[in-house]
TORRO-972924 format. One record per residue (C-alpha): residue number from 1; residue in three letters; x, y, z. Coordinates in nm, 3 decimals. Layout:
BEGIN
num/residu/px/py/pz
NUM/ALA/X/Y/Z
...
//
This chain:
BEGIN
num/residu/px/py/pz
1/UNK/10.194/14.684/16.491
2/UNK/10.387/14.339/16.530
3/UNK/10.694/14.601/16.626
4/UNK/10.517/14.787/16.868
5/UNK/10.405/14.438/17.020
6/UNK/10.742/14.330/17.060
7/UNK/10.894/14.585/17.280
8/UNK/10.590/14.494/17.520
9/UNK/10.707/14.174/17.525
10/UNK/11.044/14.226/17.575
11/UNK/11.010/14.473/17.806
12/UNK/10.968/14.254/18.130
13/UNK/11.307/14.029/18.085
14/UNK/11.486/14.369/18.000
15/UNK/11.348/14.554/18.322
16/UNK/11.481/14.225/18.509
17/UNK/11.842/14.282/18.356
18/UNK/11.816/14.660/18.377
19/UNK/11.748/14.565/18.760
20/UNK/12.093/14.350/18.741
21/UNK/12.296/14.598/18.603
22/UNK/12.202/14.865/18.837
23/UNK/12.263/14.612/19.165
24/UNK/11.896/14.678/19.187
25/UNK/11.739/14.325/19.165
26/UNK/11.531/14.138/19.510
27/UNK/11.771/13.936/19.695
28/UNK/11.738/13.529/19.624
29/UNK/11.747/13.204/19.738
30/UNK/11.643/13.364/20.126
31/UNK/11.431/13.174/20.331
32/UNK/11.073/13.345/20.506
33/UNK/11.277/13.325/20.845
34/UNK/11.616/13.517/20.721
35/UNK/11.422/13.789/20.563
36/UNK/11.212/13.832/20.867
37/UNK/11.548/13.850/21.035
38/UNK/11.746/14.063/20.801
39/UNK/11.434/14.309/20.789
40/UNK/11.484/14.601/20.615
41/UNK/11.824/14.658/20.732
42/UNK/12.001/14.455/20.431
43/UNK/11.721/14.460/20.155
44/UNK/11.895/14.619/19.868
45/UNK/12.275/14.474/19.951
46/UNK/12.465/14.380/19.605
47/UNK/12.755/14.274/19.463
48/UNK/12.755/14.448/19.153
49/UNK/12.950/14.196/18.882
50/UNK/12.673/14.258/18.643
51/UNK/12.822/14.613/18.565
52/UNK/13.148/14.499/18.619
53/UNK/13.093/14.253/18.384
54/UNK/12.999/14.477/18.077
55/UNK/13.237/14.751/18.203
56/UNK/13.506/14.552/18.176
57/UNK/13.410/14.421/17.820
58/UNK/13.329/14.802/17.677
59/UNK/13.529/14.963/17.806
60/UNK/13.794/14.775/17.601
61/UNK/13.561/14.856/17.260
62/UNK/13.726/15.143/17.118
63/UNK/13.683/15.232/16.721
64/UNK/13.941/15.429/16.650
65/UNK/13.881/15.478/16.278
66/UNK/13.751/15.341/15.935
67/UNK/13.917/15.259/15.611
68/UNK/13.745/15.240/15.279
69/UNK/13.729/15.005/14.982
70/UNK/14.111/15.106/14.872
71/UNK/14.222/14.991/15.251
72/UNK/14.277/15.381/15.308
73/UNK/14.166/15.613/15.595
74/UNK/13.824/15.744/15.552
75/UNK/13.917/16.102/15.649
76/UNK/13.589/16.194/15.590
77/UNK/13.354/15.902/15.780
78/UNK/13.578/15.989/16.037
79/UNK/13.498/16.337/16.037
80/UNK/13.163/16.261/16.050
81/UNK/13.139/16.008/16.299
82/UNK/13.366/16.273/16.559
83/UNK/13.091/16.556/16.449
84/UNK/12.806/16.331/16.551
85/UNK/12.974/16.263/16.878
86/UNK/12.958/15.909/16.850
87/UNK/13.310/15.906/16.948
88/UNK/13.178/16.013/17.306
89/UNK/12.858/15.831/17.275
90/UNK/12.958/15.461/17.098
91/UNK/13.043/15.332/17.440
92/UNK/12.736/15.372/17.538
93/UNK/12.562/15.192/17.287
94/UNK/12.828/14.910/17.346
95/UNK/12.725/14.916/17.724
96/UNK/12.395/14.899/17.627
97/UNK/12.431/14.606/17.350
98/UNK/12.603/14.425/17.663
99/UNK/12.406/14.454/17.944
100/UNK/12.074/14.431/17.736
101/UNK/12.174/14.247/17.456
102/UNK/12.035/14.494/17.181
103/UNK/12.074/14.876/17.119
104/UNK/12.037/15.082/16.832
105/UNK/12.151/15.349/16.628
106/UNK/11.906/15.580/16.457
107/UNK/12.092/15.814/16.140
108/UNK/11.930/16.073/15.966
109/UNK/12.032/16.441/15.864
110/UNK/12.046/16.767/16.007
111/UNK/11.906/17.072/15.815
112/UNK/12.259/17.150/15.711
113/UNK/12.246/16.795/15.554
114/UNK/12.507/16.696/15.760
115/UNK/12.450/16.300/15.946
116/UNK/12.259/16.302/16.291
117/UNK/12.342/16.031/16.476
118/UNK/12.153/15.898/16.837
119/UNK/12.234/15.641/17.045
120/UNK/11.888/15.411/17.146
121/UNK/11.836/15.137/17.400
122/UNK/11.675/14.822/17.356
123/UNK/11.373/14.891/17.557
124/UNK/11.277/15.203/17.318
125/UNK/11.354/15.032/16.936
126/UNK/11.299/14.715/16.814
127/UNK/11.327/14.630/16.418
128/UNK/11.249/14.350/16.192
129/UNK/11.454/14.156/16.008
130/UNK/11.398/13.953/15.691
131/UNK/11.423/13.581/15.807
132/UNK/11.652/13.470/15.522
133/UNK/11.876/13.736/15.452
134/UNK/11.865/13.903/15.821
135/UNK/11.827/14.241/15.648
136/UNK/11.634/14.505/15.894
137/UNK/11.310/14.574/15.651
138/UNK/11.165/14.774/15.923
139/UNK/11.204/14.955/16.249
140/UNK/10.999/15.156/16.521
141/UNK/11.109/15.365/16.817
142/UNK/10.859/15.461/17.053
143/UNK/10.909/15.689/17.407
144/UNK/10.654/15.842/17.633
145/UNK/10.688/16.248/17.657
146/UNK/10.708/16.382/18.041
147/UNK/10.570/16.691/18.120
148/UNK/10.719/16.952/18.327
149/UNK/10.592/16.852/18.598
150/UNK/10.760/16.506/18.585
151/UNK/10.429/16.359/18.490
152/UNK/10.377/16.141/18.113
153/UNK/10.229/16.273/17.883
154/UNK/10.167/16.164/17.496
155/UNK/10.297/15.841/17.356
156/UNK/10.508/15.884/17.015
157/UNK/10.599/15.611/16.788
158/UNK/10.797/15.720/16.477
159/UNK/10.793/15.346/16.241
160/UNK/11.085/15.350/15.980
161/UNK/11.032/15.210/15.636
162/UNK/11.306/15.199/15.327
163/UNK/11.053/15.425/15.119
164/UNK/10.871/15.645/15.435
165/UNK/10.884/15.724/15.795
166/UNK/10.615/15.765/16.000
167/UNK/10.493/15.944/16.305
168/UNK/10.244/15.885/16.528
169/UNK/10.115/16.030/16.849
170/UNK/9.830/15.860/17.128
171/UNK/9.715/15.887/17.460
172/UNK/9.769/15.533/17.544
173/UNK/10.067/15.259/17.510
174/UNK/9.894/15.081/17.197
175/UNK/9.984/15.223/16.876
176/UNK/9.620/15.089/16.752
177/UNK/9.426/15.381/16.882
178/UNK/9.754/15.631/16.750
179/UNK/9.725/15.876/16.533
180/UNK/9.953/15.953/16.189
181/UNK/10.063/16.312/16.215
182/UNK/10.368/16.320/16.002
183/UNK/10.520/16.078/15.653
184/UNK/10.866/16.162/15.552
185/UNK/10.991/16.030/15.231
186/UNK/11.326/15.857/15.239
187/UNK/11.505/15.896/14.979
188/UNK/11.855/15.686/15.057
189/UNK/11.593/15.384/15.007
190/UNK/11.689/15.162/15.341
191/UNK/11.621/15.155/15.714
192/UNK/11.831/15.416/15.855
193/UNK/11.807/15.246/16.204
194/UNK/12.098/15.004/16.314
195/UNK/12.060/14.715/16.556
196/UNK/12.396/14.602/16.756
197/UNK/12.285/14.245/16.872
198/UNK/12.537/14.096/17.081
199/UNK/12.467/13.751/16.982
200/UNK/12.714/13.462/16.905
201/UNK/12.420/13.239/16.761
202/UNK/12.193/13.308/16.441
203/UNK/11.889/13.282/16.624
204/UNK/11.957/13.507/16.875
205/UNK/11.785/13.776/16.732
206/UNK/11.736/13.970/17.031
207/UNK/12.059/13.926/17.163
208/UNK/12.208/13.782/17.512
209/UNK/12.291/13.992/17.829
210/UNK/12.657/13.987/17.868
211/UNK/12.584/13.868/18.232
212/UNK/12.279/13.600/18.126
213/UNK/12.563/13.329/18.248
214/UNK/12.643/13.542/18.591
215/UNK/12.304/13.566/18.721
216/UNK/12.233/13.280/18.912
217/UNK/12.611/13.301/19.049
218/UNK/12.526/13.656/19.141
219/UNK/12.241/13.549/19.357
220/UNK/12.420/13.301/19.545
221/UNK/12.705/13.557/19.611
222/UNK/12.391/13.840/19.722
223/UNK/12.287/13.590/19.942
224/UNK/12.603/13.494/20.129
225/UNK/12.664/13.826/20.162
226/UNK/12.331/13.914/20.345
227/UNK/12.354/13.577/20.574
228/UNK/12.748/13.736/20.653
229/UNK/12.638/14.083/20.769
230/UNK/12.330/13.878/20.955
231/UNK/12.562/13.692/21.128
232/UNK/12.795/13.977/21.215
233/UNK/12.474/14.183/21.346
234/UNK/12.407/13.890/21.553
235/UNK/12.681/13.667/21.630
236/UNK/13.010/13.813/21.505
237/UNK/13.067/14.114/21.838
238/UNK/13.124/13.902/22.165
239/UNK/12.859/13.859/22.385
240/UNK/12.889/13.922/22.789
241/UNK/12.700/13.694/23.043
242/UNK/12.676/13.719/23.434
243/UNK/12.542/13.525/23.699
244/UNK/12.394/13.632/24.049
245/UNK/12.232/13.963/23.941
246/UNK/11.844/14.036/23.978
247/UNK/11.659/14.034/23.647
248/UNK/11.521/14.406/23.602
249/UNK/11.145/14.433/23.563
250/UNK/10.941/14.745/23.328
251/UNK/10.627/14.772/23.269
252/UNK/10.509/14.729/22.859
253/UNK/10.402/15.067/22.726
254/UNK/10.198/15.089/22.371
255/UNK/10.283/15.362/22.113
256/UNK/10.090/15.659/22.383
257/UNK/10.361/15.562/22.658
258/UNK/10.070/15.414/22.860
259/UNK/10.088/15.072/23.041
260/UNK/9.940/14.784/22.847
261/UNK/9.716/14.558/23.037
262/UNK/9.687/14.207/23.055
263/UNK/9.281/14.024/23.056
264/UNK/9.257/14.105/23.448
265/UNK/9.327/14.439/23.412
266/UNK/9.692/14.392/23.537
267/UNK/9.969/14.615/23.446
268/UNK/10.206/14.406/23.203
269/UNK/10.587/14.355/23.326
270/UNK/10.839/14.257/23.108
271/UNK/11.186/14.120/23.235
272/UNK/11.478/14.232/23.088
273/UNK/11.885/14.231/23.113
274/UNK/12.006/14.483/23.408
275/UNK/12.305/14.604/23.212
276/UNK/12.236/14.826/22.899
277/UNK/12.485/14.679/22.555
278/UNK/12.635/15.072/22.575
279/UNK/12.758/15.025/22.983
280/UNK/13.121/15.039/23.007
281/UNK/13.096/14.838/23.350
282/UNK/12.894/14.578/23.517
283/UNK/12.848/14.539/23.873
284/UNK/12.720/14.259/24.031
285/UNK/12.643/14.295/24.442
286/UNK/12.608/13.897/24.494
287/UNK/12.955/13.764/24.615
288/UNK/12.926/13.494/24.383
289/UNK/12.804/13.670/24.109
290/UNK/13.074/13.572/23.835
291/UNK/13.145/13.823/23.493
292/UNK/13.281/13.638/23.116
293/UNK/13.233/13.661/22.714
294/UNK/13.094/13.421/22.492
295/UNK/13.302/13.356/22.143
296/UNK/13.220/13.577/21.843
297/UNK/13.083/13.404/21.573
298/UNK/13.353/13.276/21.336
299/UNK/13.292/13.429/21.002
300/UNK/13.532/13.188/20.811
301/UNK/13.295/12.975/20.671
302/UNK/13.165/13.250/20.471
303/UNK/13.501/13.388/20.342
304/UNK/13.562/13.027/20.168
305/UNK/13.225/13.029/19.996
306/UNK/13.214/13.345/19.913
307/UNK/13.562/13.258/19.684
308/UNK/13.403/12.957/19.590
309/UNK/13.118/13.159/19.408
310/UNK/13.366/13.371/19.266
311/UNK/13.553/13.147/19.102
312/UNK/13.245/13.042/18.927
313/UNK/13.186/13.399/18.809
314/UNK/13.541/13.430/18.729
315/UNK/13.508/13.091/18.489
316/UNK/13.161/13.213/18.326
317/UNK/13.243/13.548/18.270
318/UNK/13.589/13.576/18.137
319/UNK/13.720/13.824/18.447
320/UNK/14.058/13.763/18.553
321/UNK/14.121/13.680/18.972
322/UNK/14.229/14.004/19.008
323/UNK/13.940/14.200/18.889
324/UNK/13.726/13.974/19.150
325/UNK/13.949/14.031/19.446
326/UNK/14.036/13.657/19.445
327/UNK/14.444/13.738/19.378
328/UNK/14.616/13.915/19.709
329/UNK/14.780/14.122/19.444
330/UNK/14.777/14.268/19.115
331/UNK/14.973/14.070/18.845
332/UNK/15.322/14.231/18.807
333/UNK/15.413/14.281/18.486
334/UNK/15.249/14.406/18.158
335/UNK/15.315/13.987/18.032
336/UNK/15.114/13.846/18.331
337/UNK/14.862/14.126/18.292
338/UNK/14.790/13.983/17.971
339/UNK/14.845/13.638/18.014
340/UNK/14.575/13.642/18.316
341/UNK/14.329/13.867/18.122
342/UNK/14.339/13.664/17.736
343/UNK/14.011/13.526/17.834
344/UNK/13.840/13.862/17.871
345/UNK/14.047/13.981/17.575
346/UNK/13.914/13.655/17.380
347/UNK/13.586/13.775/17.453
348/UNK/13.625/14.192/17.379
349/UNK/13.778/14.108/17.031
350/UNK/13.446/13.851/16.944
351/UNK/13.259/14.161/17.049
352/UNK/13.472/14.360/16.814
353/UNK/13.400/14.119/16.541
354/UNK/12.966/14.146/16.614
355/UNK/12.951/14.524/16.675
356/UNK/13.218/14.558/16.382
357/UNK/12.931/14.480/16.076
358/UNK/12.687/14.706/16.270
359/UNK/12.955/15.032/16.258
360/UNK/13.023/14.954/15.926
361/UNK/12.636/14.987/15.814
362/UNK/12.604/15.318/16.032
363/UNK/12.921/15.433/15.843
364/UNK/12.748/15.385/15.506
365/UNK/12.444/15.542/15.638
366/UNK/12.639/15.862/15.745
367/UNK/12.827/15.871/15.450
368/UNK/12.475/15.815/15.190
369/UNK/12.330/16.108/15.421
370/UNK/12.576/16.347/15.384
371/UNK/12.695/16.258/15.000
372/UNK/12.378/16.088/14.826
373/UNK/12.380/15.763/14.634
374/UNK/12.288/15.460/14.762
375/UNK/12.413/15.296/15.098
376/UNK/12.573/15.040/14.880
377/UNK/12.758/15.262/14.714
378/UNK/13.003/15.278/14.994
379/UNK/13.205/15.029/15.202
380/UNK/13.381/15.138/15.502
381/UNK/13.580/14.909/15.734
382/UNK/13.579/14.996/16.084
383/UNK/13.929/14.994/16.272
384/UNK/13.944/14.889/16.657
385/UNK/14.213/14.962/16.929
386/UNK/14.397/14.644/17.038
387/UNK/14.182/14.514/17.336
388/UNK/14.517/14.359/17.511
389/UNK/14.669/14.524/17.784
390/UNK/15.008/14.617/17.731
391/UNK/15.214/14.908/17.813
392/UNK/15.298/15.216/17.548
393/UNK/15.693/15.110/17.599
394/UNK/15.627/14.736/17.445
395/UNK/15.338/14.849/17.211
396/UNK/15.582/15.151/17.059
397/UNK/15.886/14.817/17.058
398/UNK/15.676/14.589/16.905
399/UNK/15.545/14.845/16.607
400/UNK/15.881/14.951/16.587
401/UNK/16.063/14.588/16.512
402/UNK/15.736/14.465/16.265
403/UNK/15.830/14.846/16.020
404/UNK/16.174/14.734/16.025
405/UNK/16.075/14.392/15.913
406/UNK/15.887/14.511/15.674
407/UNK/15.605/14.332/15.813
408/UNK/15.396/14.673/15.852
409/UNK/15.381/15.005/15.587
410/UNK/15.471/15.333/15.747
411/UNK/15.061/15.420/15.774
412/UNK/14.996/15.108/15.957
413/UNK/15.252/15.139/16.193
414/UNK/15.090/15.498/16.247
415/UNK/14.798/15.352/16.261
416/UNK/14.839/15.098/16.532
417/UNK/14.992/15.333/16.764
418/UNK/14.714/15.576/16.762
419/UNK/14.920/15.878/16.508
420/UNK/14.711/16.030/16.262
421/UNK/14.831/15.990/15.910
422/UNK/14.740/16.311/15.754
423/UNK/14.866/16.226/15.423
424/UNK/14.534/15.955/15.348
425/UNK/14.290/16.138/15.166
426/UNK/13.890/16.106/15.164
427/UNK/13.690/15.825/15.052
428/UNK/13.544/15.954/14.661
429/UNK/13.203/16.014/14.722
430/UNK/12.943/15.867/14.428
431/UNK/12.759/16.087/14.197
432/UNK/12.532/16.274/14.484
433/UNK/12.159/16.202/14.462
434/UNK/11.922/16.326/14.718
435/UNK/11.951/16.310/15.079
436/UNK/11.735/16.304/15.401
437/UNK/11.817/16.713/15.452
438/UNK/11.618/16.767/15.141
439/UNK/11.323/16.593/15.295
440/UNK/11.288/16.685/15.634
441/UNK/11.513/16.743/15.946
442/UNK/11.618/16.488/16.219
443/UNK/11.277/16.267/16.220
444/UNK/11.254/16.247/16.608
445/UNK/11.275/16.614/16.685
446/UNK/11.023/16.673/16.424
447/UNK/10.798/16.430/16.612
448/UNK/10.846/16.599/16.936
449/UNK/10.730/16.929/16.768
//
């Protein structure tokens, strides 16, 4: 119950980040006259750094194996984790861990006994952890079914225990009124649901946005950029001005294209400029009529705010000048690359180092699933890419010189460059007990049945 509660409760902050990401969010920090000015026009203008933000954070979280107990390729987690796609879909659940702060991954077996893995957000599964040991001791996932016709329909909830799981079905979003339609024994004995918190604190249970810090900066930049393309509407095309012609009257018309009248029954006349903004030439009959241009607005002002802001985002977020448009060009060489981007490689390898324990417990979940034994039993060690920029030529140099040192084994050096080494066998499985595929099929799709 207190699970289902939670996801209520989160669900408001997480819409207002979900709004972030997507460049979706209300523009701030505008006063009642400059959105009566700006209209509709400019409403949903955005400078997406939110998304940049995570993107450039994830898309530098690559696993590109595991290892097991011996410090040898797991051949056969590997397998596994490429079957259940997750080497397509763990991005996404990085992305998702970022931008949200939490995400989850859900394992459980397929018929053939082989792992299932999904990829959840935040705003679907929340779990509970044991306050001393952080252990997850329980978990629920809960989605609203659309019909055909794009409508909702039912509400499911499936809750997942170490010794059950449980589905539920209602008409409604409390899980009060739901009904139990389905208990699964589980027989690997432990949560098979897997938070990835991206948290740098112990009490940030739910996890941070990656762009918590940018928000505020965000705004201000959303803002200047709505008062820029205000003033450029207004202010920034040169306007003409004339002397000595006659003021050109029309009569008001309402929405029928009939005259509007004034208290006395008087046709109302409005005055208004002779010469249309679209005429290509003026003419003025008075001999002393006189023709010039006013100054465009000057649009500077904006330009060195507008850096000023970014170099605020640029110093909470970790994104090098060039990624923000504050460098005229690109850094030019593979050295300066890095050397301007070690702050948002600093940050990608603490990543590495929070989603690395959560892998690691999905790896012994897969690997209980498809074997048996406990999920103790096993322990894998997840392997990442190097985060750092560099180019194949210096990585290839660089492998090559640490082998010769002796610094490195053959495998490693294999390893680091992204080669296969077919000669590492399979992690030994224990003795095999039961598994999920003895018990039911994937949990969710049964619930959907």
């Amino acid at each position: 119950m207190e699970l289902d509660q939670a996801l209520n409760v989160r669900a408001p902050a997480l819409h207002r980040l979900g709004q972030y990401y997507a460049g979706e969010q209300p523009l701030a920090y505008l006063s009642p006259e400059a959105r009566k000015s700006i209209g509709q026009r400019f409403d949903r203008i955005a400078v997406n750094l939110p998304r940049l933000a995570v993107s450039a954070i994830a898309e530098r979280l690559r696993v590109t194996g595991f290892t097991d107990a011996q410090g040898k390729r797991d051949a056969t987690l590997w397998d596994a984790w490429v079957r259940s796609d997750l080497d397509q879909t763990s991005p996404s659940a990085h992305r998702e861990a970022l931008a949200l702060g939490e995400a989850a991954v859900i394992v459980w077996a397929r018929p053939d006994g082989k792992a299932s893995v999904s990829i959840e957000s935040g705003r679907q599964v929340a779990v509970f952890r044991d306050a001393g040991t952080r252990e997850v001791l329980a978990a629920v996932k809960r989605w609203t079914e659309l019909r055909p016709d794009g409508t909702e329909g039912a509400t499911r909830w499936v809750v997942y225990r170490p010794d059950r799981i449980e589905h539920l079905i209602g008409d409604g979003a409390q899980i009060t009124a739901a009904t139990v339609v389905q208990t699964v024994d589980n027989p690997i004995m432990a949560v098979p649901v897997v938070p990835l918190t991206n948290a740098d604190r112990p009490l940030d249970m739910f996890g941070v946005s990656e762009f918590s810090d940018l928000v505020p900066v965000v705004d201000g930049i959303n803002k200047l950029t709505a008062d820029m393309m205000t003033a450029s509407e207004y202010g920034a095309r040169p306007r003409r001005w004339a002397t000595g012609l006659e003021l050109a009257e029309e009569p008001r018309l309402d929405d029928n294209g009939d005259p509007v009248l004034d208290e006395d029954g008087e046709p109302i006349v409005d005055v208004v400029n002779p010469v249309s903004e679209t005429d290509r030439m003026m003419v003025n009959e008075a001999a002393e009529g006189k023709f010039g241009q006013l100054p465009g607005a000057d649009l500077t002002g904006y330009d060195v705010a507008m850096r000023s802001l970014l170099q605020q985002a640029s110093a909470v977020s970790g994104l090098p000048g060039h990624y923000l448009g504050l460098n005229s060009t690109v850094p030019a060489s593979a050295d300066a690359i890095r050397a301007a981007e070690a702050a948002l490689t600093a940050r990608a390898e603490a990543r590495q180092a929070v989603f690395g324990r959560a892998w690691e417990q999905v790896g012994r979940l897969i690997l209980a699933v498809e074997n048996g034994g406990e999920v103790t039993d096993y322990s894998p060690r997840v392997q990442w890419a190097d985060p750092a920029t560099r180019s194949a030529a210096q990585e290839a140099d660089a492998v090559v010189k640490l082998y010769q040192a002796g610094v490195l084994t053959l495998e490693e050096a294999r390893t680091r460059l992204g080669i296969d080494n077919p000669d590492q066998g399979p992690t030994q499985a224990p003795a095999a007990g039961p598994t999920p595929a003895t018990e039911s099929a994937n949990v969710t799709e049964e619930a959907a049945a």
